[in-house]
PDB file of N, CA, C and O in Angstrom:
ATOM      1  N   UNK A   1     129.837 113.216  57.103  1.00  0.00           N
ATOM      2  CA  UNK A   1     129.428 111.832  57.242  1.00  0.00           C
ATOM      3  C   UNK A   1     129.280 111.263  55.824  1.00  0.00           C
ATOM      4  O   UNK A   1     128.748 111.895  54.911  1.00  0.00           O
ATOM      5  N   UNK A   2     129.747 110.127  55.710  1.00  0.00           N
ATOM      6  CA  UNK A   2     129.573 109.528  54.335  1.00  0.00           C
ATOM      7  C   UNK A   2     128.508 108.475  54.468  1.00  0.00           C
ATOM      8  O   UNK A   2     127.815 108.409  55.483  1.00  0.00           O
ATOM      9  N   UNK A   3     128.336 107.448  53.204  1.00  0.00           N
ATOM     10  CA  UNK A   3     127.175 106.753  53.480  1.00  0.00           C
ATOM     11  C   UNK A   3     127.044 105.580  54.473  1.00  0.00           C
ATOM     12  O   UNK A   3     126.116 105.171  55.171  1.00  0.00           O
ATOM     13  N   UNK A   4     128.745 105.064  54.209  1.00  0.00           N
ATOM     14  CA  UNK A   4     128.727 103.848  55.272  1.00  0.00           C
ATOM     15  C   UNK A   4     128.250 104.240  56.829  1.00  0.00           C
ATOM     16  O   UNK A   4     127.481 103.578  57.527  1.00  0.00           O
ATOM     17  N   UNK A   5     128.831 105.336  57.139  1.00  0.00           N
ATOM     18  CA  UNK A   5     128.488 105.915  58.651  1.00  0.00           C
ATOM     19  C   UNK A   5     127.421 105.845  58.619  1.00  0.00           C
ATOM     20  O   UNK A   5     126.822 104.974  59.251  1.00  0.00           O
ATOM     21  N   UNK A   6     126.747 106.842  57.787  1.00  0.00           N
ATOM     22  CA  UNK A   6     125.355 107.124  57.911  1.00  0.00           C
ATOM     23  C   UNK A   6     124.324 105.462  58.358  1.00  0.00           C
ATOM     24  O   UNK A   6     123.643 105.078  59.309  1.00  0.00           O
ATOM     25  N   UNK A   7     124.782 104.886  56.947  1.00  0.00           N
ATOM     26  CA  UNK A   7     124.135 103.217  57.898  1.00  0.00           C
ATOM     27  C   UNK A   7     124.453 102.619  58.937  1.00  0.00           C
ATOM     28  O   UNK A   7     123.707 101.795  59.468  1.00  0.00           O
ATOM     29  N   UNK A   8     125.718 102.970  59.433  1.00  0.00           N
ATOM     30  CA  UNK A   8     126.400 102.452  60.575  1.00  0.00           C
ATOM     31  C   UNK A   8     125.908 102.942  62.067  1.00  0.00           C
ATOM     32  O   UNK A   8     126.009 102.440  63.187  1.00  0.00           O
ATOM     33  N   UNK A   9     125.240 104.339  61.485  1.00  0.00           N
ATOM     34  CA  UNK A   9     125.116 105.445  62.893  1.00  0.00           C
ATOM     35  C   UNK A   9     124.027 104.953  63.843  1.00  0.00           C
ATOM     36  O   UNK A   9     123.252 104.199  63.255  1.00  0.00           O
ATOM     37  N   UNK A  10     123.753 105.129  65.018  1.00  0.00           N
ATOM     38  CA  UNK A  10     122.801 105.063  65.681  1.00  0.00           C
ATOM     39  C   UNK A  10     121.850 106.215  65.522  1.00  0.00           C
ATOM     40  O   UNK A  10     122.331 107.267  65.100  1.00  0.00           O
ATOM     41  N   UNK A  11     120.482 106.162  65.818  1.00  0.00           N
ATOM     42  CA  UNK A  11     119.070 107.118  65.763  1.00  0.00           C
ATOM     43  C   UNK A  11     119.862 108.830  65.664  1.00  0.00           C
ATOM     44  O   UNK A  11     120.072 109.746  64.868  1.00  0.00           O
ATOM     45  N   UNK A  12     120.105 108.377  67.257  1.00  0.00           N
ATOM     46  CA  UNK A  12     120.806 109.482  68.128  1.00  0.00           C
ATOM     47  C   UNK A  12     121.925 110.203  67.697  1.00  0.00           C
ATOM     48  O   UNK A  12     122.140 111.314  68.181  1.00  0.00           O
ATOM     49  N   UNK A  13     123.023 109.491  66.448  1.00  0.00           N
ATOM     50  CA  UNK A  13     123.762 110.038  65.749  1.00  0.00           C
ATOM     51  C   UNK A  13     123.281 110.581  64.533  1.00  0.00           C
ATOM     52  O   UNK A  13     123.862 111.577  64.101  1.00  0.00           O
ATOM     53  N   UNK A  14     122.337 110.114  63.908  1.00  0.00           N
ATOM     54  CA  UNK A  14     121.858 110.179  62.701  1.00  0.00           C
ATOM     55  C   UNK A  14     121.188 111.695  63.047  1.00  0.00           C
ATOM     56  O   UNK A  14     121.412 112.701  62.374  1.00  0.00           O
ATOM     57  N   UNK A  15     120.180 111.634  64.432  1.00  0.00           N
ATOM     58  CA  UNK A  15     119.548 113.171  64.137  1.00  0.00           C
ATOM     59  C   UNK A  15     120.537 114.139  64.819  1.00  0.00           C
ATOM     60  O   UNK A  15     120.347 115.353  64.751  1.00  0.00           O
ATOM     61  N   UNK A  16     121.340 113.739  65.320  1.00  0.00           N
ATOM     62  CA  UNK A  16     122.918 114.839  65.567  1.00  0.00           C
ATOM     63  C   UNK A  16     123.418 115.619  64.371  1.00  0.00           C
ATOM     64  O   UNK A  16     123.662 116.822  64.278  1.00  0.00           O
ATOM     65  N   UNK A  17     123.512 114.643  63.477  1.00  0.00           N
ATOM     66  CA  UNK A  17     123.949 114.839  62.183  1.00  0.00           C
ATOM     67  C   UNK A  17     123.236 115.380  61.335  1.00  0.00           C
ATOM     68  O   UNK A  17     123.780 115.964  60.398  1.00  0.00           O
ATOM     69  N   UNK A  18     121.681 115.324  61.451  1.00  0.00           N
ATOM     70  CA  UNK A  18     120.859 116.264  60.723  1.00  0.00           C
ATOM     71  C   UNK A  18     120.571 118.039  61.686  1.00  0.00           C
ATOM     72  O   UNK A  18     120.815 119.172  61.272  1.00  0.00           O
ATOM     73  N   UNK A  19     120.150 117.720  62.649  1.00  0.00           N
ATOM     74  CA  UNK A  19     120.049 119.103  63.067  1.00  0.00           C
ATOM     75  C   UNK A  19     121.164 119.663  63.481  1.00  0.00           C
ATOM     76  O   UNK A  19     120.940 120.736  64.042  1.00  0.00           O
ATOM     77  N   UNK A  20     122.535 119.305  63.421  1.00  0.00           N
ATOM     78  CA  UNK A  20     123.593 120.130  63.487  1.00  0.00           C
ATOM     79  C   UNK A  20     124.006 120.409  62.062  1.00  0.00           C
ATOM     80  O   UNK A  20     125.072 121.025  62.089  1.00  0.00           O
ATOM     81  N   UNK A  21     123.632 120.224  60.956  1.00  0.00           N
ATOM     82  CA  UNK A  21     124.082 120.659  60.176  1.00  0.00           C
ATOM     83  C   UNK A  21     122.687 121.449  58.721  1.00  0.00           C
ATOM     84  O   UNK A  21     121.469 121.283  58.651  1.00  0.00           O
ATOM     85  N   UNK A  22     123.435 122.083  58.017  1.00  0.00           N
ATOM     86  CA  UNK A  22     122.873 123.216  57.051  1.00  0.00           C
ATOM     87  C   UNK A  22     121.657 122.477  56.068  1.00  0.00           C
ATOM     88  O   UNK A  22     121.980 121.517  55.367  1.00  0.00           O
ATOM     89  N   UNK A  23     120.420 122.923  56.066  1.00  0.00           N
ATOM     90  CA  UNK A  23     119.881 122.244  54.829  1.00  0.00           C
ATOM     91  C   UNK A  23     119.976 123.039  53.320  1.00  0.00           C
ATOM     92  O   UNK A  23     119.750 124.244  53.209  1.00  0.00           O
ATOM     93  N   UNK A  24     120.311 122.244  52.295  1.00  0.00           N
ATOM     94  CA  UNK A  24     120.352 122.891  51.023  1.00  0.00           C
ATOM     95  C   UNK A  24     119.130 122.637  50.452  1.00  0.00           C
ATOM     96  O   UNK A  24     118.402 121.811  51.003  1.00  0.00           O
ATOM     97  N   UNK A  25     118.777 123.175  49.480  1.00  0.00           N
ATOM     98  CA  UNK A  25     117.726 122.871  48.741  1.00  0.00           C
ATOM     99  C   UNK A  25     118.253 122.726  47.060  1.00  0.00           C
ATOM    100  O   UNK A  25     118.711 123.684  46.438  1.00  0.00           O
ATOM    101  N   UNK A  26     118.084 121.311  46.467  1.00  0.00           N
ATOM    102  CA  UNK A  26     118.537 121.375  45.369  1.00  0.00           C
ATOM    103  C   UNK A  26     117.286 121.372  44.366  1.00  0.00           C
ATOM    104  O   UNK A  26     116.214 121.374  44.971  1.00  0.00           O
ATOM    105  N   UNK A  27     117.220 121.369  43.456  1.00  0.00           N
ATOM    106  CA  UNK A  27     116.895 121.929  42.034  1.00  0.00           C
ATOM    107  C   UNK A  27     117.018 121.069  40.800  1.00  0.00           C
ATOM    108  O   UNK A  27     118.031 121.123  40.102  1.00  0.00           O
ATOM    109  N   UNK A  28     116.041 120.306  40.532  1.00  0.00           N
ATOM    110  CA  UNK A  28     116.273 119.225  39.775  1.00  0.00           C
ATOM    111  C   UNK A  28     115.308 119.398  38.183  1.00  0.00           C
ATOM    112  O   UNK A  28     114.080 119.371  38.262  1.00  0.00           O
ATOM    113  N   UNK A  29     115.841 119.533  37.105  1.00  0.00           N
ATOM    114  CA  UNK A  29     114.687 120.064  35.832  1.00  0.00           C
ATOM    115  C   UNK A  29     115.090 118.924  34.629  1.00  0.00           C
ATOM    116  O   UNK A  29     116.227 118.889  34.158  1.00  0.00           O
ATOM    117  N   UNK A  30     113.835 117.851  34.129  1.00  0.00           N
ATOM    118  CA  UNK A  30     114.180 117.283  33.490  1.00  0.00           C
ATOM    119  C   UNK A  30     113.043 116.870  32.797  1.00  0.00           C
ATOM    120  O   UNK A  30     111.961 117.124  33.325  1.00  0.00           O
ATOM    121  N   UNK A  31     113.062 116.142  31.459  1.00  0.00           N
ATOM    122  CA  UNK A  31     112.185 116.489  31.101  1.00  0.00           C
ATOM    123  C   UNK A  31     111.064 115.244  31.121  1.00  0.00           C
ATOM    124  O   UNK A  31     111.315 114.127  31.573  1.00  0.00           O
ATOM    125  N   UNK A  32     110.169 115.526  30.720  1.00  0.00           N
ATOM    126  CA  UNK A  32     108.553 115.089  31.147  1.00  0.00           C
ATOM    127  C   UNK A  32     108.720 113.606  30.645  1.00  0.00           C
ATOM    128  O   UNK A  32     109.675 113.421  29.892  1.00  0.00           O
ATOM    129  N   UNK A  33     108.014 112.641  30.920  1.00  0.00           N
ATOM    130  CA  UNK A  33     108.604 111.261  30.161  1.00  0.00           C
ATOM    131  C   UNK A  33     107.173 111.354  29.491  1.00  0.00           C
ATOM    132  O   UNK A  33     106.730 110.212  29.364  1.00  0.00           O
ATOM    133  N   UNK A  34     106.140 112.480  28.936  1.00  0.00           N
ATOM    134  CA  UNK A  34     105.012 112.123  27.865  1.00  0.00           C
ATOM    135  C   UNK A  34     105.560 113.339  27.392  1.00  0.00           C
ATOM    136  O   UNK A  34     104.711 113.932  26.726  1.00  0.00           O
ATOM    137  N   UNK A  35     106.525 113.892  27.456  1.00  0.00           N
ATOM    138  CA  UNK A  35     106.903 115.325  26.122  1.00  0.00           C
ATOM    139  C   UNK A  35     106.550 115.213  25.133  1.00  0.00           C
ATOM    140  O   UNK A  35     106.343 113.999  25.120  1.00  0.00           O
ATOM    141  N   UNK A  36     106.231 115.638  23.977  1.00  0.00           N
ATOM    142  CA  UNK A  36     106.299 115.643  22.656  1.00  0.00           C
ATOM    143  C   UNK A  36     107.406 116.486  21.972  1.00  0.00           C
ATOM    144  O   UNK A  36     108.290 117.195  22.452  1.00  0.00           O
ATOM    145  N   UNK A  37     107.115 116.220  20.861  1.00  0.00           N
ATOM    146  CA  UNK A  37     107.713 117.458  20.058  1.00  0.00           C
ATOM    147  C   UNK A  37     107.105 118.428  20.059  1.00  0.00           C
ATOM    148  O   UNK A  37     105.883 118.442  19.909  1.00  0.00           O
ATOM    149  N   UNK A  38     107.928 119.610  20.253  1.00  0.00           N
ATOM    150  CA  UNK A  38     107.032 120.881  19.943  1.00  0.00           C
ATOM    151  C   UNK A  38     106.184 121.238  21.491  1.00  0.00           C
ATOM    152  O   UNK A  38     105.353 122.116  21.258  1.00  0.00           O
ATOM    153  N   UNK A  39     106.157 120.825  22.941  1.00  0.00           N
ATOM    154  CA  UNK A  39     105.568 120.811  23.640  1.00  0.00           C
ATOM    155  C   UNK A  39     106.119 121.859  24.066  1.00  0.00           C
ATOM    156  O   UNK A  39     107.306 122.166  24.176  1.00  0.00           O
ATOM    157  N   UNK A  40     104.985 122.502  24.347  1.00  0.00           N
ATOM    158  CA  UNK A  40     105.259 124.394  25.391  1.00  0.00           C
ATOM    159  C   UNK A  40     106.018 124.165  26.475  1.00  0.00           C
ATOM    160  O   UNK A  40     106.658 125.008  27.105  1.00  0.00           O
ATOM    161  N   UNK A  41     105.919 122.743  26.733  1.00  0.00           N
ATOM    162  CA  UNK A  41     106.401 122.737  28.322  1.00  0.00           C
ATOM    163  C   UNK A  41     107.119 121.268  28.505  1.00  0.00           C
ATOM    164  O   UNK A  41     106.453 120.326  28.933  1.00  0.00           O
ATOM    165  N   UNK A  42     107.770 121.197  28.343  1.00  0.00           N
ATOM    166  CA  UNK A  42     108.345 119.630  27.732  1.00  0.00           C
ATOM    167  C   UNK A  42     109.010 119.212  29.312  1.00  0.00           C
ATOM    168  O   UNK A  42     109.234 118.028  29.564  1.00  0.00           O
ATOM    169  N   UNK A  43     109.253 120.134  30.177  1.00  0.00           N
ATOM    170  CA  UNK A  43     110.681 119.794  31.334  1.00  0.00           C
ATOM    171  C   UNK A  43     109.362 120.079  32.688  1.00  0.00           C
ATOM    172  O   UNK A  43     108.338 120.759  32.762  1.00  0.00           O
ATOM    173  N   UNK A  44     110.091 119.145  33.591  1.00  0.00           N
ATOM    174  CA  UNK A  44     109.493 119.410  34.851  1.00  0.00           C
ATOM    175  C   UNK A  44     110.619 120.033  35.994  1.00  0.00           C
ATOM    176  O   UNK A  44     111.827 119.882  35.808  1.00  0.00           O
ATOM    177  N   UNK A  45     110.159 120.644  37.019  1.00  0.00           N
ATOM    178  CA  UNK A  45     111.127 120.763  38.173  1.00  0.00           C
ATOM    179  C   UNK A  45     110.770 120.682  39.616  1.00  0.00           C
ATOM    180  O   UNK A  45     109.661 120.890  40.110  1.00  0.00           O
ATOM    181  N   UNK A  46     111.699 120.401  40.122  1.00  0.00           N
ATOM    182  CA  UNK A  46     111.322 119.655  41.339  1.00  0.00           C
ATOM    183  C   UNK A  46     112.046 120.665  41.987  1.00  0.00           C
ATOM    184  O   UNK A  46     112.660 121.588  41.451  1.00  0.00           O
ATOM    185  N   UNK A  47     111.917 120.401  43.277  1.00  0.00           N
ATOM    186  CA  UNK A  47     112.968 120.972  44.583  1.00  0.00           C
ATOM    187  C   UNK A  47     113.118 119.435  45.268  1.00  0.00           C
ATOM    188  O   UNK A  47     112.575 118.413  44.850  1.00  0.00           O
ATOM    189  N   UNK A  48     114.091 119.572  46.549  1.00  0.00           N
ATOM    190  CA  UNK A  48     114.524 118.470  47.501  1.00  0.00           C
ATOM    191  C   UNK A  48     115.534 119.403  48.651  1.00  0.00           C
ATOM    192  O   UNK A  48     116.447 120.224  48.555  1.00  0.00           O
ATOM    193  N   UNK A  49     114.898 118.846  49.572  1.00  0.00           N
ATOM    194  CA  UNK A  49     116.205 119.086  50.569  1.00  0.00           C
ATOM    195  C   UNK A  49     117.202 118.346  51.324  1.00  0.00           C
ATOM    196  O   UNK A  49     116.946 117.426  52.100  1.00  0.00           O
ATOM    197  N   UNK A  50     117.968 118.651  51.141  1.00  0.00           N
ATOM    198  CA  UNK A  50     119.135 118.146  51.667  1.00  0.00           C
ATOM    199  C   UNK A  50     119.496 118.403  52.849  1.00  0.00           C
ATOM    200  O   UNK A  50     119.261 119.602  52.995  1.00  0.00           O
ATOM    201  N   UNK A  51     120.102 117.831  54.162  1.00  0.00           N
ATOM    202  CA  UNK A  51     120.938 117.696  54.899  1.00  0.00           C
ATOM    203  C   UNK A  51     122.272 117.027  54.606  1.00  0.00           C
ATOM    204  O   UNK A  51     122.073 115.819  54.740  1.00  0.00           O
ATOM    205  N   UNK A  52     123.682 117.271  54.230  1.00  0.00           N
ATOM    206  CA  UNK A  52     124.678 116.791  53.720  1.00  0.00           C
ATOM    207  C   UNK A  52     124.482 115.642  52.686  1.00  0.00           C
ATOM    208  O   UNK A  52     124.517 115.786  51.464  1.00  0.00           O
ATOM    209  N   UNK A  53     124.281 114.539  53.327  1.00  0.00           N
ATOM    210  CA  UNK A  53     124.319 113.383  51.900  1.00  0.00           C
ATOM    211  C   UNK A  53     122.903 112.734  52.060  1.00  0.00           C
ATOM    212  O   UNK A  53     122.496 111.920  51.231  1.00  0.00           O
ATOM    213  N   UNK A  54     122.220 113.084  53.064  1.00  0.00           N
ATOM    214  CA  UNK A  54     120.676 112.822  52.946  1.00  0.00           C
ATOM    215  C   UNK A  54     119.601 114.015  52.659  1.00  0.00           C
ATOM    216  O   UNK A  54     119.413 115.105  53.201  1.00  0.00           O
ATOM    217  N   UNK A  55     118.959 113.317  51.538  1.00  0.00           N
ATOM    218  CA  UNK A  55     117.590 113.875  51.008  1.00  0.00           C
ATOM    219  C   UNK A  55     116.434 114.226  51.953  1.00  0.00           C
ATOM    220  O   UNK A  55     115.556 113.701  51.268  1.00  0.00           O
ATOM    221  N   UNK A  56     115.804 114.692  52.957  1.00  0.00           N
ATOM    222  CA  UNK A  56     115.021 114.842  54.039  1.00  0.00           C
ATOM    223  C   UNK A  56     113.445 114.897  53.261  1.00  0.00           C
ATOM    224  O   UNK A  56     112.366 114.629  53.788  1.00  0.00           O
ATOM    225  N   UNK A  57     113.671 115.278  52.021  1.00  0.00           N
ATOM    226  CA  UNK A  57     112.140 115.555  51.819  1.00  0.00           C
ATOM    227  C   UNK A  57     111.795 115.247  50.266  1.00  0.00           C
ATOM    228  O   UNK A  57     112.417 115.651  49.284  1.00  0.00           O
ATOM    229  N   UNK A  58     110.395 114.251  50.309  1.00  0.00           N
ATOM    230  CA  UNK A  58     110.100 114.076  48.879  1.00  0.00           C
ATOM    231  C   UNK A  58     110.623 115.411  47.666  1.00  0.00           C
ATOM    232  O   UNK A  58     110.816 116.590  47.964  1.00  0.00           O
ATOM    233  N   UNK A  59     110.734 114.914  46.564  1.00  0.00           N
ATOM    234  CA  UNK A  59     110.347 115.753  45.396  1.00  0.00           C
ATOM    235  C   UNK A  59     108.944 116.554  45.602  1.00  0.00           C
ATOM    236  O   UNK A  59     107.845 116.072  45.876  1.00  0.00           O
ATOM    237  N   UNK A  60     109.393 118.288  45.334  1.00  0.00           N
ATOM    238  CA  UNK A  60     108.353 118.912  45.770  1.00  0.00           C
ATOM    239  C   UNK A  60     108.115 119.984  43.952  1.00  0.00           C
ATOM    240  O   UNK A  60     108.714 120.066  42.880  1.00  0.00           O
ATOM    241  N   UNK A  61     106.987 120.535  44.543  1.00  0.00           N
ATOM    242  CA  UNK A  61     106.525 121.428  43.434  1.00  0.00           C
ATOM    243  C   UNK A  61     107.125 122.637  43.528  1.00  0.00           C
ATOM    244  O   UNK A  61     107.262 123.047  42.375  1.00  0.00           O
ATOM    245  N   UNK A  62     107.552 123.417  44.300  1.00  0.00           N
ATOM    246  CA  UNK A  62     108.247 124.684  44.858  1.00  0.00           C
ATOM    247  C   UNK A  62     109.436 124.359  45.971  1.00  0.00           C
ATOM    248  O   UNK A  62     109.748 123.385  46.656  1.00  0.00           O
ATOM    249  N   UNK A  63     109.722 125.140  45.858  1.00  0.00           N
ATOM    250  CA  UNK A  63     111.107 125.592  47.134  1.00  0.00           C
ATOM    251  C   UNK A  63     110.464 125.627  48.341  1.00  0.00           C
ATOM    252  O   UNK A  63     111.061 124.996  49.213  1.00  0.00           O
ATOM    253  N   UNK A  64     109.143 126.311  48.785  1.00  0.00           N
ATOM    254  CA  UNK A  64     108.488 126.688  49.961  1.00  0.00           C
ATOM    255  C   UNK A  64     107.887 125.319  50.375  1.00  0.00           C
ATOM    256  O   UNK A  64     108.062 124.810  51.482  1.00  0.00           O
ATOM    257  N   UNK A  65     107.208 124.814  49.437  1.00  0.00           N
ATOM    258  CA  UNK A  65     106.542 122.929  49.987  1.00  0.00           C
ATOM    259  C   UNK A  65     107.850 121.780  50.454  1.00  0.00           C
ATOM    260  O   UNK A  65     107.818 120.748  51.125  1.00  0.00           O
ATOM    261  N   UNK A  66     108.936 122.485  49.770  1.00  0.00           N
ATOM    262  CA  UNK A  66     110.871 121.575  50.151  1.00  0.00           C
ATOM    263  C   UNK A  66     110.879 122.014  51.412  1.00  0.00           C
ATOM    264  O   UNK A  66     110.783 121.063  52.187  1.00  0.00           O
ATOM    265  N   UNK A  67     110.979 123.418  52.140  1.00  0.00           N
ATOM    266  CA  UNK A  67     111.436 123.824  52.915  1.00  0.00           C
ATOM    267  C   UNK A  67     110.271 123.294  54.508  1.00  0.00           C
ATOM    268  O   UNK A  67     110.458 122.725  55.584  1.00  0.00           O
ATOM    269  N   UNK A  68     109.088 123.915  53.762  1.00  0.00           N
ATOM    270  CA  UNK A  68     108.226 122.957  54.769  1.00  0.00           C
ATOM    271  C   UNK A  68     108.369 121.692  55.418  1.00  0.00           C
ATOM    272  O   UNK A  68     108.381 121.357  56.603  1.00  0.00           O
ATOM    273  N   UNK A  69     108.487 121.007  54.215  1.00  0.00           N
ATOM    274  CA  UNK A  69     108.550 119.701  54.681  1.00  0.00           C
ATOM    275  C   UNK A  69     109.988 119.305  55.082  1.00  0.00           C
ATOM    276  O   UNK A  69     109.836 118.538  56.033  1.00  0.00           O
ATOM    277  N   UNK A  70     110.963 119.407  54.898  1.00  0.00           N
ATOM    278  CA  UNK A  70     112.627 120.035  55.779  1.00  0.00           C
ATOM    279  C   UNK A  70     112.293 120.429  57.476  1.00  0.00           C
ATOM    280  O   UNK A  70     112.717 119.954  58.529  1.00  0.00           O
ATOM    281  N   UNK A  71     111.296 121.561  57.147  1.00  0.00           N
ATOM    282  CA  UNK A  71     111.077 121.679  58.612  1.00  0.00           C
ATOM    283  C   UNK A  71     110.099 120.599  59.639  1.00  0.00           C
ATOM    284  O   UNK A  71     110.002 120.574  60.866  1.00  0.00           O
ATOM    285  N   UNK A  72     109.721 120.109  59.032  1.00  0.00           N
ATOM    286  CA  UNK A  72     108.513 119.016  59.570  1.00  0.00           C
ATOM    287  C   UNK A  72     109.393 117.437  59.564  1.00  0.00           C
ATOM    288  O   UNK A  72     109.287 116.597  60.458  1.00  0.00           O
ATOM    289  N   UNK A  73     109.984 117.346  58.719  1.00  0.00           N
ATOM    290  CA  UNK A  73     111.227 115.849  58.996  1.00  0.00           C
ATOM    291  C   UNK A  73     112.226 116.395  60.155  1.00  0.00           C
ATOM    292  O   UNK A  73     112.569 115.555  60.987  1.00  0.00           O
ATOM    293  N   UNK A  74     112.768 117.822  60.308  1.00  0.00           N
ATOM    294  CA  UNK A  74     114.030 118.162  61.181  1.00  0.00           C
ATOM    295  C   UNK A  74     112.974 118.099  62.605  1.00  0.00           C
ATOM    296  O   UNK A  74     113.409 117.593  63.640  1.00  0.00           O
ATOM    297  N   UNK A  75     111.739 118.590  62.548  1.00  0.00           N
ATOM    298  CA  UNK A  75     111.066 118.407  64.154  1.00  0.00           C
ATOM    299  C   UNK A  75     110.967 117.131  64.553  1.00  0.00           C
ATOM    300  O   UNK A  75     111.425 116.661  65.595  1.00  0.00           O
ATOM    301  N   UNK A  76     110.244 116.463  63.545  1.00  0.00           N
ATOM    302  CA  UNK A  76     110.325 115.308  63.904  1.00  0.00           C
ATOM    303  C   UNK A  76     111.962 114.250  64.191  1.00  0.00           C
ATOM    304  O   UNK A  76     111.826 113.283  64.940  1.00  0.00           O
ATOM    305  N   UNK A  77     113.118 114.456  63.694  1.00  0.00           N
ATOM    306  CA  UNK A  77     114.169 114.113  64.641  1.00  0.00           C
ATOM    307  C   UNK A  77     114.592 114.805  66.158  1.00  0.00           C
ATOM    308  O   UNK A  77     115.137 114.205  67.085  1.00  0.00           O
ATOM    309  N   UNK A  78     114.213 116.121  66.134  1.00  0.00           N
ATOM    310  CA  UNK A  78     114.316 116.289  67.342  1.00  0.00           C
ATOM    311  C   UNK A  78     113.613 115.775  68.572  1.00  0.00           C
ATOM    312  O   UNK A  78     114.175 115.395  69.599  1.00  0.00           O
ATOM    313  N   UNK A  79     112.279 115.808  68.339  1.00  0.00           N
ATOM    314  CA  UNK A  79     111.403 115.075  68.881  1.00  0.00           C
ATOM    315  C   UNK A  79     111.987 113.804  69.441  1.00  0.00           C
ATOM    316  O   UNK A  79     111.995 113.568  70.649  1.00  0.00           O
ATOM    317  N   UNK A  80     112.646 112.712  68.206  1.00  0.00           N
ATOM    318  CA  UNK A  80     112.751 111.222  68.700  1.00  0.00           C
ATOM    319  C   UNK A  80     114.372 111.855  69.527  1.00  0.00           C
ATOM    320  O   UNK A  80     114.630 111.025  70.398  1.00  0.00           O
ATOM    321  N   UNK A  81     115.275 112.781  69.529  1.00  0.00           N
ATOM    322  CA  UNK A  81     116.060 112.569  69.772  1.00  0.00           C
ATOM    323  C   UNK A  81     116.135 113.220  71.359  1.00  0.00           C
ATOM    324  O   UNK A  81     117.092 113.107  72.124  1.00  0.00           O
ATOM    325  N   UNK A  82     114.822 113.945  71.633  1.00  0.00           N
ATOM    326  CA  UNK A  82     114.676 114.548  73.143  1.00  0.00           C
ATOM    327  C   UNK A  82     113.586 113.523  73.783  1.00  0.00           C
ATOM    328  O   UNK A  82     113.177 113.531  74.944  1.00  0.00           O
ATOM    329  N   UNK A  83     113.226 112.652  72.747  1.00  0.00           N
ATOM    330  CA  UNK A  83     112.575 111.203  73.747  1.00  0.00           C
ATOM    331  C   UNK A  83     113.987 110.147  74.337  1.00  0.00           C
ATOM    332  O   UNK A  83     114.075 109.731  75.492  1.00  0.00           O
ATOM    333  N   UNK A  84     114.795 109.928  73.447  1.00  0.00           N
ATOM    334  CA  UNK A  84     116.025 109.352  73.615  1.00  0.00           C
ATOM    335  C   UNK A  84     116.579 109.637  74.867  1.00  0.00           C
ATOM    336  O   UNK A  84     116.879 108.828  75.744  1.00  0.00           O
ATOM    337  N   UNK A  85     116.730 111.292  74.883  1.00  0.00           N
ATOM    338  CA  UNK A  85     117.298 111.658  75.853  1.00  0.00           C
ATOM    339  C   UNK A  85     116.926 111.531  77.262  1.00  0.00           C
ATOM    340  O   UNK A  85     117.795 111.594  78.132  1.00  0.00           O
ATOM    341  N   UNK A  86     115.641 111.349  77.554  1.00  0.00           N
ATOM    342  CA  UNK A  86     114.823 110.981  78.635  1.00  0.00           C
ATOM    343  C   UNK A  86     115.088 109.931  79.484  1.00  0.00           C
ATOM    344  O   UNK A  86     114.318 109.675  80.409  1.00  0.00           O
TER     345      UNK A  86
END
């Protein structure tokens, strides 16, 4: 699915399209916007998850708080999409 679809899709397609397909988790490291010079720790990193070309879950602190919350956005489409079905 590309983006136009994706805006184009109905509810019911949209969570088709998320729970039939793989979540990734990407990996984002950049650096701090109060860094200094010389700072021990100058870069931050995030996690995010992905379903194909949508992001499902805020910027997280770990992989495990991404995946959580991946699993808590994917229930919640199933949910609206087995009310749909009713």
């Amino acid at each position: 699915m590309n983006v136009k679809q994706w805006n184009n899709a109905t509810q019911r397609e949209k969570a088709e399209y998320l729970l039939g397909n793989d979540v990734v988790l990407k990996t984002l490291t950049s650096m701090r916007a109060d860094a200094k010079v010389n700072d021990p720790e100058p870069c931050i990193t995030v996690f995010t998850a992905h379903v194909g070309i949508v992001q499902i879950t805020e910027p997280c602190d770990t992989r495990l708080e991404a995946l959580e919350q991946a699993v808590e956005t994917l229930r919640n489409w199933k949910k609206e999409l087995e009310k749909e079905s009713k």
